[in-house]
C-alpha positions in Angstrom: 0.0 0.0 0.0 1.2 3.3 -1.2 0.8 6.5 0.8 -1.7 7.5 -2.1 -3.7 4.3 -1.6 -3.8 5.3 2.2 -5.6 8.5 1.3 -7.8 7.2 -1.0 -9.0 4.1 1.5 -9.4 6.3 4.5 -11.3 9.1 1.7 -13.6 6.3 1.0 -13.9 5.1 4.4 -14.9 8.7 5.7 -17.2 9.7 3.2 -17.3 13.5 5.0 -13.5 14.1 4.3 -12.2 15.0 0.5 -9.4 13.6 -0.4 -7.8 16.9 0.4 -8.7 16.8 4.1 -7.6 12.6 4.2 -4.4 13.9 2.5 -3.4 16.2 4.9 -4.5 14.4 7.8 -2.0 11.2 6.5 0.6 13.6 5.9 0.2 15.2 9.4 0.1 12.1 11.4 3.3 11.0 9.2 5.3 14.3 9.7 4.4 13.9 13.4 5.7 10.5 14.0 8.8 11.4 11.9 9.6 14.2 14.0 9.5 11.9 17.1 11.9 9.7 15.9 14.0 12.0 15.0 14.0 13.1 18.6 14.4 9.5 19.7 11.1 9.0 21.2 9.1 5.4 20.9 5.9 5.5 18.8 3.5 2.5 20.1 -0.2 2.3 18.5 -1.8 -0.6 20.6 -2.6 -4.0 18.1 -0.4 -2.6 15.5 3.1 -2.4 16.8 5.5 0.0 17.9 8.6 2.0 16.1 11.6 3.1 17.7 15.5 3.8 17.2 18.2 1.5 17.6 21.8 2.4 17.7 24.2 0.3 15.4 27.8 0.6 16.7 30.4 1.3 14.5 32.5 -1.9 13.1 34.9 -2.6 10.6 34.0 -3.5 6.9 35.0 -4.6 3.7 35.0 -3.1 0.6 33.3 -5.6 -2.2 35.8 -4.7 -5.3 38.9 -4.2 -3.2 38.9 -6.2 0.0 40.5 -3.8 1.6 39.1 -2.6 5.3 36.5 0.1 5.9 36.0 1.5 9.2 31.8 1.7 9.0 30.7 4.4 11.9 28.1 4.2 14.5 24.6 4.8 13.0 21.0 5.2 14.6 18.3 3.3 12.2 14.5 2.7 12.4 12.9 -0.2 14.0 9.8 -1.5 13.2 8.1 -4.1 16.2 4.7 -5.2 14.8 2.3 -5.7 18.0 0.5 -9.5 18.7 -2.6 -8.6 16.9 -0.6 -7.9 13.8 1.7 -11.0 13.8 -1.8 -12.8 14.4 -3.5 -11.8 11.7 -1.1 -11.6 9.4 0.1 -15.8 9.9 -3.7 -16.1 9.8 -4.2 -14.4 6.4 -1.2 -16.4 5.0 -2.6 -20.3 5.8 
């Protein structure tokens, strides 16, 4: 599902908001939970799962073409837990 396909589902799900208003409400909600994460703050929505940052320390490398070492630095990243509900119904969905 595309962000696009997000506002068009939650357009036709809410029959009172355009696809203007579902637009910028996606976009809000999206901007907001970026900024948090940025910040280093834990997102959880209940039954859907919860995002946070995880640190990846720095370790050493190699370079594909050359072999030669690469010192890689330390790097924060992403994480994406799904919640119970979701891991449920998603091995549900697939037998």
């Amino acid at each position: 599902m595309t962000r696009s396909d997000l506002v068009e589902a939650l357009a036709l799900r809410f029959p009172h908001l355009t696809v203007r208003d579902a637009e910028q409400a996606v976009k809000t909600i999206l901007d907001a939970m970026g900024d948090a994460m940025v910040k280093g703050h834990r997102i959880e929505i209940r039954g859907f799962g919860s995002f946070s940052v995880t640190r990846r320390p720095p370790r050493v490398g190699r370079n594909p073409r050359t072999g030669e070492s690469v010192v890689i630095p330390e790097k924060k990243v992403p994480h994406f837990k799904p919640g119970k509900a979701l891991r449920e119904a998603v091995d549900a969905a697939a037998t």
